[in-house]
C-alpha positions in Angstrom: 204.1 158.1 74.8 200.7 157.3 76.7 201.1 160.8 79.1 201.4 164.3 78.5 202.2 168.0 80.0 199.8 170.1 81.0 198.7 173.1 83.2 195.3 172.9 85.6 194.0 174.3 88.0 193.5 171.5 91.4 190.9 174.0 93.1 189.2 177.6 92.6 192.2 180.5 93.4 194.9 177.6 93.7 198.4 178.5 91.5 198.8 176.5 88.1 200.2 173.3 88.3 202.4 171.6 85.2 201.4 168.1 85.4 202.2 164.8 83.9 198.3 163.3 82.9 197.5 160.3 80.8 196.6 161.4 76.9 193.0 161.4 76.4 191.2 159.2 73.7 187.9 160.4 72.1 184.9 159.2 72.6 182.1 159.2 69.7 181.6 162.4 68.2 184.9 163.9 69.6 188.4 164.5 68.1 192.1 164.3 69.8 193.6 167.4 69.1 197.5 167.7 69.2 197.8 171.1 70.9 200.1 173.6 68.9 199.4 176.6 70.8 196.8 178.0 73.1 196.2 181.4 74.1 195.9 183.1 77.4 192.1 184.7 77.7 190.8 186.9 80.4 187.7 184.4 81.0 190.4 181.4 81.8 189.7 183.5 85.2 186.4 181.5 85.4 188.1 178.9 86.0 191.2 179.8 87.9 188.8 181.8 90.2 185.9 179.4 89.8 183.7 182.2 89.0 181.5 180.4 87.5 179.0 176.9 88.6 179.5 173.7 87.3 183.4 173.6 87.0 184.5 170.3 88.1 188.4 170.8 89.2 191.2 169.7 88.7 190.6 171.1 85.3 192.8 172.3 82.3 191.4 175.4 80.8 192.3 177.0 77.9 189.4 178.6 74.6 191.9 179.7 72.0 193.5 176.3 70.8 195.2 175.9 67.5 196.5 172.1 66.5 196.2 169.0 64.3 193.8 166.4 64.6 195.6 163.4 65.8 192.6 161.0 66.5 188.9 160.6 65.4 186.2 159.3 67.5 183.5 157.4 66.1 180.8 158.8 64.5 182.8 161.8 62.8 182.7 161.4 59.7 183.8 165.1 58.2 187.1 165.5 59.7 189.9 163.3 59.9 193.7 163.1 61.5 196.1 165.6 59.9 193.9 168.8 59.9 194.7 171.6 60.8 192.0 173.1 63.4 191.2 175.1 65.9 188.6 175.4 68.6 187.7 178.3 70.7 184.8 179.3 73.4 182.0 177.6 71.8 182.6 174.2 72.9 179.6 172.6 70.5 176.0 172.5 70.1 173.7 169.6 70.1 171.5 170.6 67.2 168.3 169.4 68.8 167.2 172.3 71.0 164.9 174.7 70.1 167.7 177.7 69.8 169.3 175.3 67.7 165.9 174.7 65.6 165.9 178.2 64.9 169.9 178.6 64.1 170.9 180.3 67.4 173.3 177.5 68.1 175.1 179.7 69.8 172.7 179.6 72.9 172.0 176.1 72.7 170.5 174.7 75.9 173.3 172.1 76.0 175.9 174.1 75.1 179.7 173.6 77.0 182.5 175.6 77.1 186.2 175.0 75.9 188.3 175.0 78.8 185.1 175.3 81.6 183.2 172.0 81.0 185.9 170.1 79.8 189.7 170.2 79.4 190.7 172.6 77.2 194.0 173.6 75.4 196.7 174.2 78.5 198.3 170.8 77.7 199.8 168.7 74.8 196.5 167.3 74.0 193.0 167.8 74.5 189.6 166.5 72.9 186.8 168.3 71.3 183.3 168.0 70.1 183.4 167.8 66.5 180.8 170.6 66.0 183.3 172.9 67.9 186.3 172.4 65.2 187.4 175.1 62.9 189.4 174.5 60.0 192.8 176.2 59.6 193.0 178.3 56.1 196.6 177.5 54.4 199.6 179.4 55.3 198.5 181.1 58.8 200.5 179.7 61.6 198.9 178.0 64.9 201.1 180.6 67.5 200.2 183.4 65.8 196.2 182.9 65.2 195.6 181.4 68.6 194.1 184.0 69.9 191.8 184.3 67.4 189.6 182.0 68.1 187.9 183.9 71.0 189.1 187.9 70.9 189.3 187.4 66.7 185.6 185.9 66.4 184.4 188.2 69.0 185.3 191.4 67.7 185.2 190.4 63.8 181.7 188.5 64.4 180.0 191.8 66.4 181.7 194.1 63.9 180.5 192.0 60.6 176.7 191.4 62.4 176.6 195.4 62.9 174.3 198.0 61.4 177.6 199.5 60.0 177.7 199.4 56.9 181.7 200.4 54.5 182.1 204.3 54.9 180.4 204.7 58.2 181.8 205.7 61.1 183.1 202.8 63.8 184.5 203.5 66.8 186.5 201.1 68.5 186.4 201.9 72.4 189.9 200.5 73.8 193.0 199.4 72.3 194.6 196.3 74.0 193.9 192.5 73.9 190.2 193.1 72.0 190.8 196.3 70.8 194.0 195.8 68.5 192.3 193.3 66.5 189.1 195.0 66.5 190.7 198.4 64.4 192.0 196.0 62.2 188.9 194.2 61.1 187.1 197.6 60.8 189.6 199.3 59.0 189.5 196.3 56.8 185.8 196.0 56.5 185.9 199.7 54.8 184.0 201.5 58.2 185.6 204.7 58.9 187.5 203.6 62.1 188.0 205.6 65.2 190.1 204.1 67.9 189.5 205.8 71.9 192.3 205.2 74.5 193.9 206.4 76.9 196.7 208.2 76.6 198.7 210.0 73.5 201.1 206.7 73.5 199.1 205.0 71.6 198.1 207.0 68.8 200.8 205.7 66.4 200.2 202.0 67.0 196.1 203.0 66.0 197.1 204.7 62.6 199.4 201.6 62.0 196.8 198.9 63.0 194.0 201.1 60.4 192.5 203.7 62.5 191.6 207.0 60.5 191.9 209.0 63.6 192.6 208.3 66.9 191.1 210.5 69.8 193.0 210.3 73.3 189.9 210.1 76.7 192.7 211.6 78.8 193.4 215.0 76.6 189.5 215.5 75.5 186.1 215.3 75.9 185.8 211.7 73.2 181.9 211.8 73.4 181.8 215.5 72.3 184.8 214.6 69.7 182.4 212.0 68.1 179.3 214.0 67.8 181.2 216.4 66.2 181.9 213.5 63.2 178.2 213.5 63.3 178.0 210.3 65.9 179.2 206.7 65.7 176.9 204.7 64.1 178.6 201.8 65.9 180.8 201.7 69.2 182.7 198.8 69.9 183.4 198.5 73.7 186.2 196.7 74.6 187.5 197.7 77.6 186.1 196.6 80.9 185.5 199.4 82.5 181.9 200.4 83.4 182.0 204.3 83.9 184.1 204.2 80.8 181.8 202.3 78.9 178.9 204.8 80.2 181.0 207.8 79.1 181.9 207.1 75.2 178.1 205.7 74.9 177.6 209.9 74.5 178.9 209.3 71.1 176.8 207.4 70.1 174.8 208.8 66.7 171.6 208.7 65.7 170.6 205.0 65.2 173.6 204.3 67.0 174.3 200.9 68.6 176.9 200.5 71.4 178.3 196.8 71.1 179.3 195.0 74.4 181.9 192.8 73.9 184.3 193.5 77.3 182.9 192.1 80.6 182.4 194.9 83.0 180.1 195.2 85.9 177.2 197.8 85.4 177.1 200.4 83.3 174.2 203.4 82.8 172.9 205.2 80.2 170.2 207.7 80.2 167.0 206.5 78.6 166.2 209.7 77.4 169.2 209.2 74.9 168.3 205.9 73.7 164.8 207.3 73.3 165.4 210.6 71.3 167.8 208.9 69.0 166.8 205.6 68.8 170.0 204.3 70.4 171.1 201.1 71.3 172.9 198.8 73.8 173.8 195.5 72.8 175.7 192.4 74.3 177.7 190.0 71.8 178.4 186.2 72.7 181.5 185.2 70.5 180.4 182.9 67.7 180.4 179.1 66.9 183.0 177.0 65.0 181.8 178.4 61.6 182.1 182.1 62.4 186.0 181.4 63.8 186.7 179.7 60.6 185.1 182.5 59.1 187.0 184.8 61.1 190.7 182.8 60.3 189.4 182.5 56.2 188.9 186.5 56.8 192.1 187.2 58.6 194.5 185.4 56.0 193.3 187.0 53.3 193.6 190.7 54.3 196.6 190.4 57.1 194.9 190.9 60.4 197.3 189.4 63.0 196.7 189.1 66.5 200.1 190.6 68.5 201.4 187.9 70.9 203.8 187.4 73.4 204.7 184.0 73.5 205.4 181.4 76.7 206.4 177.4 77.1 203.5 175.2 78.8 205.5 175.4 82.6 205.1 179.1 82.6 201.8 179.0 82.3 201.6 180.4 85.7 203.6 183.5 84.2 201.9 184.1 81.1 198.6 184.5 83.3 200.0 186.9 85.5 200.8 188.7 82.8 197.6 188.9 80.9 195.6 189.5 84.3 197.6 192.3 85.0 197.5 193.8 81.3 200.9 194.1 80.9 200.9 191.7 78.0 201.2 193.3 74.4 198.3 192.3 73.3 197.8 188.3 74.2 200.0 186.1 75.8 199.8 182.8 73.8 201.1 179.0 75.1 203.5 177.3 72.7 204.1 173.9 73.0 207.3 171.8 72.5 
């Protein structure tokens, strides 16, 4: 077989289109990654929108791959065919840079992104820098851990690089594609976990997924709920909603950080909070390749599953629509045949 299936996008705001394409071989430094699965992110929008520079169309986009390496490239020399990998935002790092001199690699000047900057997992096939692969702990399934190699390492890495330490109290602002998974890892990290939503609904599936208590936004006043505990000493905001983001940052204790992890527009908080009790507002990129394999190795051993809905390759389209709309319970993830 020298072609294979996959979804791009031919233009910004144009439809998906399933395509037949000719299989990709790597160049130095790269791997061929048989696709397994690929989940469907709310940043693929970038691309489907072109909201952001640089994209060069068509192009396949697609951040939370799961597969085995089929092919090697030359030059790599610590991973070879049959592995079981992954490869998520973080498209790779060149090592040279002065971020990358100091161990930010994460902002590394050269920095690409899966998906954005080159092809990413919406197809049979794709390839990857080497220094964006993940290895695959035994026993957890491509399908079901997609996701986890963007809303996984993005809630466990801000949760784990915290100022919470076990026993104190973690809120967890939102409860769907982000915030499922982020109770879990708190819960599981030993914080005393608070999950905020909307809505008495969801209350049972918080208690299941770890949450000691679970306060409903709609019924109360949540800010006034949480100073009562004595103040979260870390929020976790998910959702991407700016008021709302504004709003629970009133819980917020003393020393309290509020961690951004949900794009919103612009949110405001008064400074004379921040300054009385040494408050905090903080953005969190994801992570690179060793804090998703991190984030996998964590996730196996204490049974923190992302909750899919699962689509074929040609209803790409569909699976989308879905996650856009928020409809999907909690990520919609591409299988392939």
């Amino acid at each position: 077989m020298s072609t294979m299936r996959a979804a791009r996008i031919s233009r910004p705001g144009a439809d998906f289109e399933v395509v037949e394409v000719p299989i990709p071989d790597p160049a130095p430094g790269t791997v061929r990654i048989k696709v397994d699965a690929c989940g469907v992110c709310h940043s693929d929008a970038m691309v489907k929108d072109g909201l952001m520079q640089g994209i060069q169309y068509p192009r396949i986009p697609g951040h939370e791959v799961a597969g085995v390496i089929d092919k090697v490239g030359a030059g790599v020399h610590a991973w070879s065919a049959g592995q079981h990998v992954g490869v998520g935002w973080n498209g790779g790092y060149c090592g040279e840079c002065e971020p990358c001199r100091r161990g930010d690699f994460f902002a590394c000047v050269k920095s690409v992104v899966t998906g954005l900057h080159f092809d990413g997992g919406y197809a049979q096939y794709m390839i990857a820098p080497a220094s964006s692969l993940a290895l695959f702990p035994d026993g957890l399934a491509s399908a079901e851990a997609a996701p986890l190699m963007c809303a996984g390492i993005t809630t466990f890495n801000a949760l784990r690089n915290s100022s919470a330490r076990p026993g104190d109290l973690v809120v967890v602002h939102g409860l769907g594609g982000l915030g499922h998974l982020g109770v879990q890892y708190a819960a599981r990290m030993g914080f005393y976990t608070v999950a905020v939503a909307r809505g008495k609904d969801k209350e049972p599936l918080a208690k299941k997924l770890g949450a000691k208590l679970y306060i409903d936004s709609q019924a109360v006043d949540a800010p006034a709920e949480l100073k009562k505990l004595g103040g979260a000493k870390v929020i976790l905001a998910t959702v991407t909603n700016g008021p709302a983001m504004t709003e629970i940052a009133g819980g917020l204790g003393i020393n309290g950080t509020m961690l951004i992890i949900g794009a919103v527009g612009p949110i405001e908080i008064p400074a004379m909070q921040l300054l009385m009790a040494r408050q905090a507002i903080k953005g969190w990129n994801s992570g690179t390749a060793i804090d998703t394999q991190d984030t996998l190795a964590f996730s196996a051993r204490n049974g923190v599953a992302s909750m899919n809905e699962f689509f074929p390759l040609e209803k790409a389209g569909e699976a989308y629509e879905r996650m856009a709309s928020g409809k999907a319970r909690f990520r919609a993830v591409l299988v392939m045949e």
